[in-house]
N, C-alpha and C positions, 0 to 999 in steps of 0.2 A: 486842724488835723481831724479828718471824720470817722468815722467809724467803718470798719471793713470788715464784711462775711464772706467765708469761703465755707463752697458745701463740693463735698465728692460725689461719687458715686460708682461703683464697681470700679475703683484704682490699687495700685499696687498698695501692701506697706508703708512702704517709704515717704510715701503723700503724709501720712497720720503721725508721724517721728518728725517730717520736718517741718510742715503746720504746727504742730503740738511745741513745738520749742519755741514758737514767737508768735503762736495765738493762745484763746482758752477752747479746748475743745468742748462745747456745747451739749452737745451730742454725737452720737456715731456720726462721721462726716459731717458736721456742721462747727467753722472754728470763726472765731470772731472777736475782735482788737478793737477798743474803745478809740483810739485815736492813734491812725497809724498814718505816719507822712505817707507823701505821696513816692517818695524815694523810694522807702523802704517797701510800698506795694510792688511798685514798677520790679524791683529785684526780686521780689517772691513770686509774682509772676512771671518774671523770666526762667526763673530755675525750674519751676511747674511747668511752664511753656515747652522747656526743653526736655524733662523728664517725658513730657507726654509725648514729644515728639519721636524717643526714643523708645517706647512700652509700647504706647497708642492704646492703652487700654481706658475705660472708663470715660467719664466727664466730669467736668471742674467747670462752677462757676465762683465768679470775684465778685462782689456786687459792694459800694461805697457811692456817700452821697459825692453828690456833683452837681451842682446848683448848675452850671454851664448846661449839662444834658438835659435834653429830655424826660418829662418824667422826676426828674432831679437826680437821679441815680446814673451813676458808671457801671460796665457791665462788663467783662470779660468772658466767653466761654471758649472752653477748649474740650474736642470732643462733641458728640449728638444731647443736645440740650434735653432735657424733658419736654419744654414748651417751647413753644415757637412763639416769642418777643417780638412784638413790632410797634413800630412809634407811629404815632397818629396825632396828628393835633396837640403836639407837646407833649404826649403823655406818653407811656409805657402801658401796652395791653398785651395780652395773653392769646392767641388766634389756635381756636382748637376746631379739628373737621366737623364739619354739618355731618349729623347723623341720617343715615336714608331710613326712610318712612316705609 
């Protein structure tokens, strides 16, 4: 069972009461479970899934290792990411715009 972080960003309430009941919140928006099955992700991402699809506000990322993916990390997001995630050669990288000169 590995470890899973959940970070918000501009979402309702409701995200922080229902995170906060089955993670440790960390910090503002940042909550995170030493060893949470994969069941019990999949269902908390679903209720987040649907909340957001209902609200549509904010962004939510899921992040848990996964030795299978890329990188070795699982990733979920729902909503405009901060960074734009892309896999390259197994890994996970971060691709930010070329600044003009």
């Amino acid at each position: 069972m590995p470890m899973v972080v959940v970070i918000t960003r501009d979402v309702e309430s409701r995200y922080r009461g229902f995170l906060g009941s089955v993670m440790l919140e960390l910090s503002a928006g940042v909550y995170a479970h030493p060893r949470m099955s994969a069941g019990v992700r999949t269902r908390i991402w679903d209720v987040m899934k649907d909340w957001h699809g209902q609200l549509g506000r904010g962004s939510i990322l899921m992040t848990w290792i996964e030795s299978s993916s890329n990188g070795g990390l699982g990733l979920n997001v729902l909503g405009d990411a901060p960074k734009d995630i892309v896999s390259h050669d197994s890994m996970l990288l971060v691709r930010r715009p070329l600044r003009s000169s």
